[in-house]
C-alpha positions in Angstrom: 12.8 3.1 19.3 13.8 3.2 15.5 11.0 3.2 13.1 11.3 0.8 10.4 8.8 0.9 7.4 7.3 -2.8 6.7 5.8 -1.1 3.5 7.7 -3.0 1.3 6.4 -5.9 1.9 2.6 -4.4 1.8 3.5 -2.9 -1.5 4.6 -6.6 -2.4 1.2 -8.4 -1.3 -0.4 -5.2 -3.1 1.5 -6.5 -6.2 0.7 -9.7 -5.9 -2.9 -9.1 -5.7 -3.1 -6.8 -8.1 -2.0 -9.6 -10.4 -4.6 -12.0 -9.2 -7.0 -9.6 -10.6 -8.0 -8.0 -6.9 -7.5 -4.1 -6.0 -3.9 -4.1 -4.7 -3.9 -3.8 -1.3 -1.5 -5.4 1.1 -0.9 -5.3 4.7 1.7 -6.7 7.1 1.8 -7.4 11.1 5.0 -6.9 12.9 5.9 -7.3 16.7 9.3 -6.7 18.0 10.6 -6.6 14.1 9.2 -10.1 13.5 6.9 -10.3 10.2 3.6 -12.2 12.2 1.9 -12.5 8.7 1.2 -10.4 5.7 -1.8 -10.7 3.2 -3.3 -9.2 -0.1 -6.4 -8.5 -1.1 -8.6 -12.1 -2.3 -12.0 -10.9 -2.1 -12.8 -12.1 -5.8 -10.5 -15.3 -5.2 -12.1 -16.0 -1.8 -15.5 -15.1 -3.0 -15.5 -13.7 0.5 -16.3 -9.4 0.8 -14.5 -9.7 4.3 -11.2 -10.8 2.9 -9.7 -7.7 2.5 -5.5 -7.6 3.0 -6.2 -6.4 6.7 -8.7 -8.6 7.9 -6.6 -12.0 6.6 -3.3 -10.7 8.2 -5.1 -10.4 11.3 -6.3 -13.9 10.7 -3.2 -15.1 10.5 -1.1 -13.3 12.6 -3.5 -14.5 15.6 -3.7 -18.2 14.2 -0.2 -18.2 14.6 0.3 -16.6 18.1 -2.8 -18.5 19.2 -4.9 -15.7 20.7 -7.4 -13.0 19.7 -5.3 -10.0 20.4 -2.0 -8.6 19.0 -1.0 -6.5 21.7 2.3 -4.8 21.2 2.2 -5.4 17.2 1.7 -2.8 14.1 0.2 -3.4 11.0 0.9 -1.3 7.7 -1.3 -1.1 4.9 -0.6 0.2 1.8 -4.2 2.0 1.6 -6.2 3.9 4.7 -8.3 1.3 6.0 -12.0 0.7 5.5 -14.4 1.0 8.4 -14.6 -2.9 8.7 -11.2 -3.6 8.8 -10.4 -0.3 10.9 -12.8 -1.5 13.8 -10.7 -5.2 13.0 -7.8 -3.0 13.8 -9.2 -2.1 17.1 -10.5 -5.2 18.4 -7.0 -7.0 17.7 -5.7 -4.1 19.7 -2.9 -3.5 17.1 -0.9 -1.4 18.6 0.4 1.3 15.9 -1.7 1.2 11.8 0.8 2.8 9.4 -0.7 3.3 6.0 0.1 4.7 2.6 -1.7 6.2 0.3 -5.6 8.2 1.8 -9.0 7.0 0.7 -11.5 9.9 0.7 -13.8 7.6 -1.1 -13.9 4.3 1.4 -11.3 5.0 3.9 -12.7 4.7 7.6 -9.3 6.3 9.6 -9.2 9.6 8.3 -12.3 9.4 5.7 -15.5 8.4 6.0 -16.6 6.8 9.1 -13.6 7.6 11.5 -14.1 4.2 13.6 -11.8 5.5 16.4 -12.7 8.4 16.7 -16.3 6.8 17.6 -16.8 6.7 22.0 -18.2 3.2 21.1 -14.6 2.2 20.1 -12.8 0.5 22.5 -9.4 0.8 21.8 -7.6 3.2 19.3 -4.1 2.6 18.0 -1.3 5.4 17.3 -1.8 6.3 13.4 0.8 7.0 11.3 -0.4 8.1 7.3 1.4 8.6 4.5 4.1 5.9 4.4 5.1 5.6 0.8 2.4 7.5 0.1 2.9 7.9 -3.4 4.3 4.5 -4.3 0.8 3.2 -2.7 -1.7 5.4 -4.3 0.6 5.4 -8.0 -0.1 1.2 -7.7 -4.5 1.8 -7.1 -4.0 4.7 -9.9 -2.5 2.3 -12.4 -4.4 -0.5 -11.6 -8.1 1.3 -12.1 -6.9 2.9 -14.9 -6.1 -0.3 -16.3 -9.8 -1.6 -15.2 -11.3 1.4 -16.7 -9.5 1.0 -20.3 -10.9 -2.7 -20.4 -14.3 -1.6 -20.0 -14.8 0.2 -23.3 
């Protein structure tokens, strides 16, 4: 099997939310090379806390398959996943999470809470960090930066 980044097209919905005014975050689900679905960040759009990039591509990618699980696909974010979407991760049983930039602050992969690496966890994907890690993280960097000028 060739690996082929889908980061892209995270960094794109990253973009595109960033312009709506929401942290830029973006994530994509892929099976067999197909694109399932793809999302940004639209927590302040959606009024919704739960609608982080992750959690809508899931969403979506099952609305379209028609079933609760996405056996066999990957999803790559452009930021390490929270804990809420990181235990969405597990019970869509993606099969592979590739993300970009790390984040010690909310991250719940390699940060924080660790959700797979909990026994209550049911299933635990193969995790690959560090995809376009730098294009990722310089996008959040500009971005707050940006926030914080505003505020004073």
């Amino acid at each position: 099997m060739v690996f082929r980044s889908y980061m892209e097209i995270a960094l794109d919905e990253a973009r595109a939310a960033a312009a709506r005014g929401e942290v830029p975050v973006g994530a994509v689900i892929v099976r067999d090379g197909e694109v399932l679905a793809q999302a940004g960040n639209r927590t302040r759009e959606l009024a919704d806390p739960t609608a982080h990039a992750e959690i809508l591509a899931i969403r979506a990618a099952c609305t379209r398959l028609g079933q609760e699980r996405l056996t066999g696909a990957d999803i790559h974010v452009t930021l390490e996943p929270c804990a809420m979407c990181a235990a969405a991760i597990s019970h869509a049983r993606l099969s592979r999470l590739y993300f970009g930039a790390a984040d010690p602050k909310s991250g719940g992969v390699t940060h924080g809470a660790r959700v797979f690496a909990h026994p209550q966890c049911h299933h635990v994907p193969e995790i690959y960090d560090g995809i376009a890690e730098e294009q990722c993280a310089t996008l959040l960097r500009a971005f707050f930066a940006t926030r914080r000028g505003s505020q004073n």
